[in-house]
The first five atom37 places (N, CA, C, CB, O) and aatype in JSON, in Angstrom:
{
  "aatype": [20, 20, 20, 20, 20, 20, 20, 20, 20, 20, 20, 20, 20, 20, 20, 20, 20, 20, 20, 20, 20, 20, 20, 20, 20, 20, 20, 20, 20, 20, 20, 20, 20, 20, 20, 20, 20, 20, 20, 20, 20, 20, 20, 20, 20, 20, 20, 20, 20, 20, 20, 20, 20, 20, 20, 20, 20, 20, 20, 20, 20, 20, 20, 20, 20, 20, 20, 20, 20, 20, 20],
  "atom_mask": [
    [1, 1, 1, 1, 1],
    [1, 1, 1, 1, 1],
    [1, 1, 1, 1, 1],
    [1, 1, 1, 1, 1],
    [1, 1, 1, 1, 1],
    [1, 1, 1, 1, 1],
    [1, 1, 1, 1, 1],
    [1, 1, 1, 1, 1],
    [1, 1, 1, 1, 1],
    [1, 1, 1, 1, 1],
    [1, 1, 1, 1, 1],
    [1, 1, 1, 1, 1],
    [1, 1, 1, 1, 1],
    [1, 1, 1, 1, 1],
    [1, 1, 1, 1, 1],
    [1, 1, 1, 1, 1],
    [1, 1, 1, 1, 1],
    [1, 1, 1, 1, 1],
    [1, 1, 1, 1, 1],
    [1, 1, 1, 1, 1],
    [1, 1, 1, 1, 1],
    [1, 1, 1, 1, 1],
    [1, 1, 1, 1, 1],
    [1, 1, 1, 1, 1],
    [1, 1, 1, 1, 1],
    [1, 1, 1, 1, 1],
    [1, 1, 1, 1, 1],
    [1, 1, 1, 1, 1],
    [1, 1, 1, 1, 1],
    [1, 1, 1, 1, 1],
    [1, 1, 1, 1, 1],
    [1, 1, 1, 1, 1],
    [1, 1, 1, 1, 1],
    [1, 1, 1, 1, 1],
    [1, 1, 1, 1, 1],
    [1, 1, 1, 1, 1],
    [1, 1, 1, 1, 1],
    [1, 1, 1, 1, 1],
    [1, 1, 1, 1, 1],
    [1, 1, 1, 1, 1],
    [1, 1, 1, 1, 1],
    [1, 1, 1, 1, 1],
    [1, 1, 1, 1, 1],
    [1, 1, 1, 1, 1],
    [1, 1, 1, 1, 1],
    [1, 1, 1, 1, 1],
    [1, 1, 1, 1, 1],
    [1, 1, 1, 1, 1],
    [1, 1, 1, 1, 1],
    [1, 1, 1, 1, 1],
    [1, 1, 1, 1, 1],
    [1, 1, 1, 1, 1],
    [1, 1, 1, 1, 1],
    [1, 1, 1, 1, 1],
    [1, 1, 1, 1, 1],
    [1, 1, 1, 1, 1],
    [1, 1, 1, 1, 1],
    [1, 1, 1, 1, 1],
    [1, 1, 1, 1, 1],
    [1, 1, 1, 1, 1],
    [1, 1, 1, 1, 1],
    [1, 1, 1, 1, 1],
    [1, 1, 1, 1, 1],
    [1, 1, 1, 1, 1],
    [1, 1, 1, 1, 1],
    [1, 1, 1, 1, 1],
    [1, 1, 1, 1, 1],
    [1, 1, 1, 1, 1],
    [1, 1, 1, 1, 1],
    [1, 1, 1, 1, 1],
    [1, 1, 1, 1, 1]
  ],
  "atom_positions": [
    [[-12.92, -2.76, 33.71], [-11.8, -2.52, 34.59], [-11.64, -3.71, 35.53], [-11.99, -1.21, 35.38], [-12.61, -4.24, 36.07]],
    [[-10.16, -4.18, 35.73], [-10.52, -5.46, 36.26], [-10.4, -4.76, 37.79], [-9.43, -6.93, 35.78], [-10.09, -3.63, 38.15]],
    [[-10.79, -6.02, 38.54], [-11.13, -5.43, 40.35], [-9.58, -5.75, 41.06], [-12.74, -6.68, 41.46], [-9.33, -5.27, 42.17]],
    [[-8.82, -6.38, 40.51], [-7.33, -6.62, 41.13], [-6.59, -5.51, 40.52], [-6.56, -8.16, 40.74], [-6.46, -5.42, 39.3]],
    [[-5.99, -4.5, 41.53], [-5.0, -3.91, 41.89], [-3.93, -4.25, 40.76], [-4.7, -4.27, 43.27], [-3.68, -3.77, 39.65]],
    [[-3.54, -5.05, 41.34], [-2.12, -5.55, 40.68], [-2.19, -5.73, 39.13], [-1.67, -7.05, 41.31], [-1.17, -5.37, 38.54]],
    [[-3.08, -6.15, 38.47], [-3.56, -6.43, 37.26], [-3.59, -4.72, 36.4], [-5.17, -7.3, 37.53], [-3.22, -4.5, 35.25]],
    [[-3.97, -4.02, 37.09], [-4.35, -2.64, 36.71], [-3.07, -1.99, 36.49], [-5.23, -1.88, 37.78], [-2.82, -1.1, 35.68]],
    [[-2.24, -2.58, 37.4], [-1.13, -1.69, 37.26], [-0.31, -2.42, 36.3], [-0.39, -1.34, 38.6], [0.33, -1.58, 35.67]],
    [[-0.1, -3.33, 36.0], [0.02, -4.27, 35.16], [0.31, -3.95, 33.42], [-1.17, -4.96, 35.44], [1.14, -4.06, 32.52]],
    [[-1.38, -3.39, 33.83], [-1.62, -2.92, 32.11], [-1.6, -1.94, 31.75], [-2.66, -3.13, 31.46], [-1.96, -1.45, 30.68]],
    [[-0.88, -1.21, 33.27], [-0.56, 0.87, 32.71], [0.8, 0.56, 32.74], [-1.05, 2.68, 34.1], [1.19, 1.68, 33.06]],
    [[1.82, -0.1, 32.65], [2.9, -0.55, 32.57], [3.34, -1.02, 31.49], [3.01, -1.2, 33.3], [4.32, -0.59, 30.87]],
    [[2.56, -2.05, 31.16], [2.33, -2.54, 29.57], [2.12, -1.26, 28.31], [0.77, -3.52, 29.57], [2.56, -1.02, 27.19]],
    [[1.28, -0.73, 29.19], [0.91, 0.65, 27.54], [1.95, 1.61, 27.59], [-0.82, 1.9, 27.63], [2.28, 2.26, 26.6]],
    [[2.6, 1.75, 28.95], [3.5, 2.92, 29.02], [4.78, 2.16, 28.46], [3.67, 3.66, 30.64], [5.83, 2.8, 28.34]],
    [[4.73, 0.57, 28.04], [6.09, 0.35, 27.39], [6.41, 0.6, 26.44], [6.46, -0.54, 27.29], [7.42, 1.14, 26.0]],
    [[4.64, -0.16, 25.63], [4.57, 0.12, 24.61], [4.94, 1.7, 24.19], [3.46, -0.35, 24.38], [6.0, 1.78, 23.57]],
    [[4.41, 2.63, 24.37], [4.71, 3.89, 23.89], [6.22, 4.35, 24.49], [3.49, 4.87, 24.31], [6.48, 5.54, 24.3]],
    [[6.87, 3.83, 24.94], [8.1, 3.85, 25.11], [8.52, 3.49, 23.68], [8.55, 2.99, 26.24], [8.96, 4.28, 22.85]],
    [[8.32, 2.12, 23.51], [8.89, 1.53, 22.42], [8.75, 2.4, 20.82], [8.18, 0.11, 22.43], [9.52, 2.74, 19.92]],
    [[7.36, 2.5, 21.08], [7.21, 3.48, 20.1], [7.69, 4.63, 19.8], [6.38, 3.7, 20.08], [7.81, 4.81, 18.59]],
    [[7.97, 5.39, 20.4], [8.4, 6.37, 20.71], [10.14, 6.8, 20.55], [7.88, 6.34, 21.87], [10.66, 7.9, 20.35]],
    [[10.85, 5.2, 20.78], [11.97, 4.86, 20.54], [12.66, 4.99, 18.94], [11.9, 3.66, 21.06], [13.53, 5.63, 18.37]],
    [[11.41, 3.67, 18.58], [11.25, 3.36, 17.15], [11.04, 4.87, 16.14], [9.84, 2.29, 17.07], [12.03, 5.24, 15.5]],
    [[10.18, 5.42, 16.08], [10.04, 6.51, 15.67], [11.02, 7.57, 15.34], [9.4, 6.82, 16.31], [11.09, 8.33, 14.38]],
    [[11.82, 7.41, 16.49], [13.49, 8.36, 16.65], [13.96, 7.89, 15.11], [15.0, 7.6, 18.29], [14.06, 8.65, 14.14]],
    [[14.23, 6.44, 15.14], [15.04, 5.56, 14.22], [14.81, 5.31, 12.72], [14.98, 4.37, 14.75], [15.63, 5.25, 11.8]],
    [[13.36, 5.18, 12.73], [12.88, 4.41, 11.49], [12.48, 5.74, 10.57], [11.45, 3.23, 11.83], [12.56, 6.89, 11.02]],
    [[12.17, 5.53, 9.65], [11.64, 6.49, 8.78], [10.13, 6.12, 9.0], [12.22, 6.4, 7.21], [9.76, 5.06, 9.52]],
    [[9.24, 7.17, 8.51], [7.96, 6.49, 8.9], [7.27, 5.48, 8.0], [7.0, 7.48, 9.13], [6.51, 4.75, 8.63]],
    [[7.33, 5.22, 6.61], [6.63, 4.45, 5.9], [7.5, 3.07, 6.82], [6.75, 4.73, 4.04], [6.9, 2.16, 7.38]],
    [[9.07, 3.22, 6.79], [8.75, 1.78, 7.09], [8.88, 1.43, 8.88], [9.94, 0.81, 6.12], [9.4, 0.35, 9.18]],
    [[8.47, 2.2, 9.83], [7.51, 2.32, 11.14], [5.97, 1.14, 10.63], [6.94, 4.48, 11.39], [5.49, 0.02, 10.86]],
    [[5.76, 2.31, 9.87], [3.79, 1.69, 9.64], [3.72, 0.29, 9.07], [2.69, 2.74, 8.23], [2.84, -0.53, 9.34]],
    [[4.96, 0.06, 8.09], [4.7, -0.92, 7.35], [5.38, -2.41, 8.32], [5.39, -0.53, 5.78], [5.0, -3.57, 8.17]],
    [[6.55, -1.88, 9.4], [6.92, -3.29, 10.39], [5.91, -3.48, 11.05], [8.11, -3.26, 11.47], [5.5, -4.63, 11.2]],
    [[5.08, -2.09, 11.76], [4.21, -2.78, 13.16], [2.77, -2.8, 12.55], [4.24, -1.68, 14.84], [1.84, -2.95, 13.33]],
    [[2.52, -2.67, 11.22], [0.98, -2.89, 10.83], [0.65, -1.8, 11.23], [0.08, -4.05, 11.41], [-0.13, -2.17, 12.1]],
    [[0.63, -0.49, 11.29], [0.33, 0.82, 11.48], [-0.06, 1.82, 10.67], [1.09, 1.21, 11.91], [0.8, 2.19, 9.87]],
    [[-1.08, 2.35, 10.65], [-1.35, 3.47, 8.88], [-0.49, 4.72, 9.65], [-3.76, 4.2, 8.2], [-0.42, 5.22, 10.77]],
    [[0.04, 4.87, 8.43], [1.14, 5.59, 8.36], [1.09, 7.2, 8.54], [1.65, 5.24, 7.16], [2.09, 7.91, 8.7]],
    [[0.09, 7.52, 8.5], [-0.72, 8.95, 9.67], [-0.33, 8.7, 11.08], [-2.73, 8.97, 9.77], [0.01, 9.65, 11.79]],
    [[-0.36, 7.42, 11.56], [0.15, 7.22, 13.23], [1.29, 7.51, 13.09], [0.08, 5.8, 14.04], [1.7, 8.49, 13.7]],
    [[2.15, 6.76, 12.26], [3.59, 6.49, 12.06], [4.17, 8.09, 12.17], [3.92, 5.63, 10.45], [5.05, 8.57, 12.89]],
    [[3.38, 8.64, 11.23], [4.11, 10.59, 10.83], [3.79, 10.67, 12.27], [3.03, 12.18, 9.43], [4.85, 10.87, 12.87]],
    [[2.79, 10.61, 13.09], [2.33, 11.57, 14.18], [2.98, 11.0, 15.11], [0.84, 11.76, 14.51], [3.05, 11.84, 16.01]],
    [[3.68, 9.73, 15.54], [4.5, 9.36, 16.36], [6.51, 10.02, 16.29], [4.2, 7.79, 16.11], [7.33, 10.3, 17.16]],
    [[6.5, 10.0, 14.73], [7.57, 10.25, 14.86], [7.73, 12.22, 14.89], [8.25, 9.34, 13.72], [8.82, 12.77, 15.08]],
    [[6.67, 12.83, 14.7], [6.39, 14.21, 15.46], [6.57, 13.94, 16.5], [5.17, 14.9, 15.42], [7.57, 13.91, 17.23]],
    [[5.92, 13.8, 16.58], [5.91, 13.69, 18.88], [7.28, 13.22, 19.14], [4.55, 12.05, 19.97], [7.67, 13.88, 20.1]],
    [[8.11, 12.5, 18.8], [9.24, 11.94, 19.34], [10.74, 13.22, 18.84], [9.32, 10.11, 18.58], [11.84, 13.25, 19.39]],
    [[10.22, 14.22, 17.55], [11.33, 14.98, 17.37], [11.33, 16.33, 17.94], [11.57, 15.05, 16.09], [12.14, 17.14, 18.4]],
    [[9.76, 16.2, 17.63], [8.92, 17.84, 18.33], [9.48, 17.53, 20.07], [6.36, 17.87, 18.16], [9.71, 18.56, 20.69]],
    [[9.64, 16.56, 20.65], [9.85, 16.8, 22.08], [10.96, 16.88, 22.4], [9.38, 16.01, 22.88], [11.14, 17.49, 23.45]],
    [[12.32, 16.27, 21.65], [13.13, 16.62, 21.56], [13.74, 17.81, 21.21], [13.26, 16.04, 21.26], [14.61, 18.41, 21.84]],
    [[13.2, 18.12, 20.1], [13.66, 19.57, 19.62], [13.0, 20.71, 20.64], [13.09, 19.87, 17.93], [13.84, 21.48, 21.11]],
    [[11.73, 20.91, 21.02], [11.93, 21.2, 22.43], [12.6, 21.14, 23.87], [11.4, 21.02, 22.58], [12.63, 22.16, 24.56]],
    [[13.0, 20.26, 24.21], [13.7, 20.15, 25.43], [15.38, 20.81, 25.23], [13.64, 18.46, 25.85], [16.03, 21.56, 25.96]],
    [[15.8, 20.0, 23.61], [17.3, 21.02, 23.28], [16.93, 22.76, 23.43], [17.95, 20.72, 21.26], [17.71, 23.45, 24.08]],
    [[15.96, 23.26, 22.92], [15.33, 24.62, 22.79], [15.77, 25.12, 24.05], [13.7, 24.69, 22.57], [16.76, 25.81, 24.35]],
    [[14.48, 24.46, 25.0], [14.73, 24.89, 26.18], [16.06, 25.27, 26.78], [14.26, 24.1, 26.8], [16.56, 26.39, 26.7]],
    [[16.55, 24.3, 27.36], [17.56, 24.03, 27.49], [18.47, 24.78, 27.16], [17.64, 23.21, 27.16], [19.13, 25.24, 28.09]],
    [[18.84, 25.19, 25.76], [19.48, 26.27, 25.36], [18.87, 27.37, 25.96], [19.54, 26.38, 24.01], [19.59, 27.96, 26.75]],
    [[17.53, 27.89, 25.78], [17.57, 29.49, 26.54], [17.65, 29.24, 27.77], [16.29, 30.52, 26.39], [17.96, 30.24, 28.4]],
    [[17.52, 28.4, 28.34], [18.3, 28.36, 30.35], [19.83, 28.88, 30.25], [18.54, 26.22, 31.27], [20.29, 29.86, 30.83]],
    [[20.48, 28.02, 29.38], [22.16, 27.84, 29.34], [22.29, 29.68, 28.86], [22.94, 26.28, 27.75], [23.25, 30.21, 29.43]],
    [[21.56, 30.55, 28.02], [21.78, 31.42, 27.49], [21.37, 32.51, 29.01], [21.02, 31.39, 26.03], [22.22, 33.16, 29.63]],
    [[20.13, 32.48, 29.3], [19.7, 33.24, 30.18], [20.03, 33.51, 31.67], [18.76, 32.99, 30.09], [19.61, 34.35, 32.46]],
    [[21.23, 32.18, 31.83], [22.27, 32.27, 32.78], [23.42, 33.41, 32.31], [22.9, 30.8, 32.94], [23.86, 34.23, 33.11]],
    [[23.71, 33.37, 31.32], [25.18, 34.27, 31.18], [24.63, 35.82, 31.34], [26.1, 34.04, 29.4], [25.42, 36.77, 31.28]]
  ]
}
């Protein structure tokens, strides 16, 4: 762990882009070719682009029974 502050935050910024990016990508790509642009085995690739539809398709979910459980 480095001892500068600034550096630390630095590199939780950096990883939280990265998985931004990823996370982006995943929406878009199909997964073989996810794994096969960023050098990734393609078990990450499936499990990234879960996480990116599964959270979506949750939040629409939600969302809908709020909009429903209002009327």
């Amino acid at each position: 762990m480095l001892s500068d502050g600034h550096h630390l935050v630095f590199r939780i910024r950096l990883a939280e882009t990265r998985s931004t990016a990823l996370f982006q990508l995943a929406t878009e790509l199909p997964a073989a070719v996810l794994a096969r642009t960023l050098g990734i085995d393609i078990t990450d690739a499936v499990k990234w682009q879960r996480a990116a539809a599964g959270y979506w398709g949750t939040y629409a979910a939600d969302i809908s029974r709020r909009l429903s459980d209002q009327d």
